[in-house]
C-alpha positions as CSV (number, residue, x, y, z in Angstrom):
1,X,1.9,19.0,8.3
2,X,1.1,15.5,6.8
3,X,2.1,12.7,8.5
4,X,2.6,14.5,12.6
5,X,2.2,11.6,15.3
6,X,2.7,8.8,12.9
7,X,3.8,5.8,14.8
8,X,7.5,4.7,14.9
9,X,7.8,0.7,14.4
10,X,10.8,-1.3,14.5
11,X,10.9,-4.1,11.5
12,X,10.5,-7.4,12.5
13,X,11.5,-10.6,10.1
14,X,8.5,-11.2,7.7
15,X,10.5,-13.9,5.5
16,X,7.7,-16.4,6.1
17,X,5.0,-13.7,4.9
18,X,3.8,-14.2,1.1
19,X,3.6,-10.8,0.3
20,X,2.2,-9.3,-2.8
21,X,2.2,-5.3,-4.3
22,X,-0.2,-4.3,-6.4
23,X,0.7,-1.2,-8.3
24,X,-0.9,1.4,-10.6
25,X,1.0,2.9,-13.9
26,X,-0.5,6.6,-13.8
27,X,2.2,9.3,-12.3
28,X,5.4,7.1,-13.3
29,X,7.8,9.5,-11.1
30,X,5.4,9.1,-7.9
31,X,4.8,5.2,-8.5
32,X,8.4,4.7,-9.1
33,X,8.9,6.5,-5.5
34,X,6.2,4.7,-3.9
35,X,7.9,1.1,-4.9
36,X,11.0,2.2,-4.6
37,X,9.9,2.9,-0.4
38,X,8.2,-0.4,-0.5
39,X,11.0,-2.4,-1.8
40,X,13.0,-0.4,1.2
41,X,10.5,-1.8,3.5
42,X,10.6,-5.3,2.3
43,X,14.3,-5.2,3.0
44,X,14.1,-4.2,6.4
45,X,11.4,-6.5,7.2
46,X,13.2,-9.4,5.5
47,X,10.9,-10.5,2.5
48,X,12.7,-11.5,-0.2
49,X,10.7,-12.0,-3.3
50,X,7.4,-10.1,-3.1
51,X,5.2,-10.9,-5.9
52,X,4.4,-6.8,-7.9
53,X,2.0,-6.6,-10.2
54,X,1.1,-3.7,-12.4
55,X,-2.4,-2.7,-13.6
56,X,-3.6,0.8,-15.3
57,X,-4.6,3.4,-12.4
58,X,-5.8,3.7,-8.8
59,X,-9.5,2.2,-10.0
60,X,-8.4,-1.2,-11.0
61,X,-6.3,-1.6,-7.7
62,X,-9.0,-3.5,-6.2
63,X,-9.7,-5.9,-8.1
64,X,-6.4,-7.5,-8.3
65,X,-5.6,-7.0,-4.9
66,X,-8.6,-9.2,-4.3
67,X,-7.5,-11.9,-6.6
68,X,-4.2,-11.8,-4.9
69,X,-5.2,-12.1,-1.8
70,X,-8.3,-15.2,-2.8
71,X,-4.9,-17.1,-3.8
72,X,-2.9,-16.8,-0.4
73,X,-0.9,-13.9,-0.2
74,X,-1.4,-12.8,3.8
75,X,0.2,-9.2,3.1
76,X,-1.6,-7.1,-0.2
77,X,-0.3,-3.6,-0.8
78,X,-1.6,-1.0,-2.8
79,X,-0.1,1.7,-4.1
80,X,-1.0,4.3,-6.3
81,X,-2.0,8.0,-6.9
82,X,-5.0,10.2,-7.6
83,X,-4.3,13.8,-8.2
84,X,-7.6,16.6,-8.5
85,X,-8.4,17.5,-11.8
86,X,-11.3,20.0,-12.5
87,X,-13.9,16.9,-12.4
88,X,-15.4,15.2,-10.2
89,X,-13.5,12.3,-11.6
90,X,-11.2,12.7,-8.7
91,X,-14.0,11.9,-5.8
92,X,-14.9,9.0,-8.2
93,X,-12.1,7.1,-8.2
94,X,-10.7,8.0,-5.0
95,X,-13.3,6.8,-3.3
96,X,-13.7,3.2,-5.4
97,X,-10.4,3.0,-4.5
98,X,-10.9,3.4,-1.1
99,X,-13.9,1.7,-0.4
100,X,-12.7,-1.4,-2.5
101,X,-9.3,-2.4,-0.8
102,X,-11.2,-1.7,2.4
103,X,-13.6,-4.8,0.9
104,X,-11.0,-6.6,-0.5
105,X,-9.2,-6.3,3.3
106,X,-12.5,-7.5,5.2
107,X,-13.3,-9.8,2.9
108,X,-10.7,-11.9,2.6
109,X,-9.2,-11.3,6.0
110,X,-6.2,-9.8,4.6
111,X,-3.3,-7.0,5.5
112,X,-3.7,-4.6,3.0
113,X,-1.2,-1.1,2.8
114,X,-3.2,0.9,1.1
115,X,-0.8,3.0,0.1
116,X,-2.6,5.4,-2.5
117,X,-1.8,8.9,-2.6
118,X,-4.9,11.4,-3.4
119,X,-3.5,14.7,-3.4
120,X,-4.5,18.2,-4.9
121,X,-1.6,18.9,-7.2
122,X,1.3,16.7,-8.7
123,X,3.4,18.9,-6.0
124,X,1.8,17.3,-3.0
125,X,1.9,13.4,-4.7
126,X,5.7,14.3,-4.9
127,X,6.0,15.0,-1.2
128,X,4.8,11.6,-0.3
129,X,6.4,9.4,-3.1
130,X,9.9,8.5,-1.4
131,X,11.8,10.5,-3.5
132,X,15.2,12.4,-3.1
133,X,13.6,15.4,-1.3
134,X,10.3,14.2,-0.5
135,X,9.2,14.7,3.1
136,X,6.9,11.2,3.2
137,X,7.4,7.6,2.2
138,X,4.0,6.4,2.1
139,X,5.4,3.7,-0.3
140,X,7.4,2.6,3.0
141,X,4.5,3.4,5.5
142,X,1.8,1.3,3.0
143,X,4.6,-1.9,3.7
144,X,5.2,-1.4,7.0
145,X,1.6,-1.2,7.8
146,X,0.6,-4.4,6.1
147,X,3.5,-6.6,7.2
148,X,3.2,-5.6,11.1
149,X,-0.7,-6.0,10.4
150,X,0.0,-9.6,8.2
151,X,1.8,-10.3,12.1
152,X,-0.9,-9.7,13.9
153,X,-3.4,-11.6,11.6
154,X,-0.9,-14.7,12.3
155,X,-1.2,-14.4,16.2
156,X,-4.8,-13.8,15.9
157,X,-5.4,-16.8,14.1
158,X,-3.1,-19.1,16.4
159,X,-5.2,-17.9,19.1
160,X,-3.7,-14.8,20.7
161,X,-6.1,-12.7,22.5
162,X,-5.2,-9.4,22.7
């Protein structure tokens, strides 16, 4: 099963953090999930007024997630959804996706959640959206991930060794 041995965190107060989402509009049920976890996670981890911003699909996440993260924002997540078609479309963007945040995160130094769902059928996107009945909230996970990681950054750049 998806998601066995994932790592229990406690939230810790990111209220100092400027925090950014960048989201895609493709699979409104699914996104809706996913920013519905992440807005779960900003409450738990005490941000108050992330900045979200929308674009079309999974391919353009990049992009902006760079730009948000060249103006300041220490924690960048992504979130969006990729689902097979009968194409190789699906390897396509999936993997621009992919490799970009992971440029966009080196780059600039930056947390990033990548919290982009690519799944087989609309079924398996479901189970990770956050939903009423959904087994997964990557939405949550994607959040989690980059504010602990936004932490870390912090300490790392005030000298902590570890």
């Amino acid at each position: 099963m998806s998601g066995a041995g994932a790592p229990t965190h406690q939230p810790v107060d990111c209220h100092d953090l400027r925090v950014a989402v960048v989201a895609a509009t493709w699979h409104e049920q699914v996104m809706d999930g996913l920013l519905a976890g992440a807005a779960r996670a900003f409450a738990d981890y005490r941000v108050d007024a992330p900045v979200v911003v929308r674009v079309p699909g999974a391919f353009e996440l990049p992009v902006v997630a760079g730009a948000l993260a060249a103006h300041g924002y220490e924690a960048v997540i992504a979130l969006g959804v990729v689902i097979r078609g009968g194409t190789p479309h699906f390897e396509y963007v999936c993997s621009a996706a992919t490799d970009g945040l992971a440029r966009v995160a080196l780059d600039h130094t930056v947390a990033l959640g990548f919290g982009v769902l690519t799944c087989d059928d609309e079924q398996q996107a479901l189970d990770r959206a956050g939903l009423e009945g959904s087994r997964e909230d990557k939405g949550y996970e994607a959040a989690s991930a980059a504010l602990l990681t936004a932490q870390t950054l912090k300490r790392v750049r005030r000298g902590y060794d570890a």
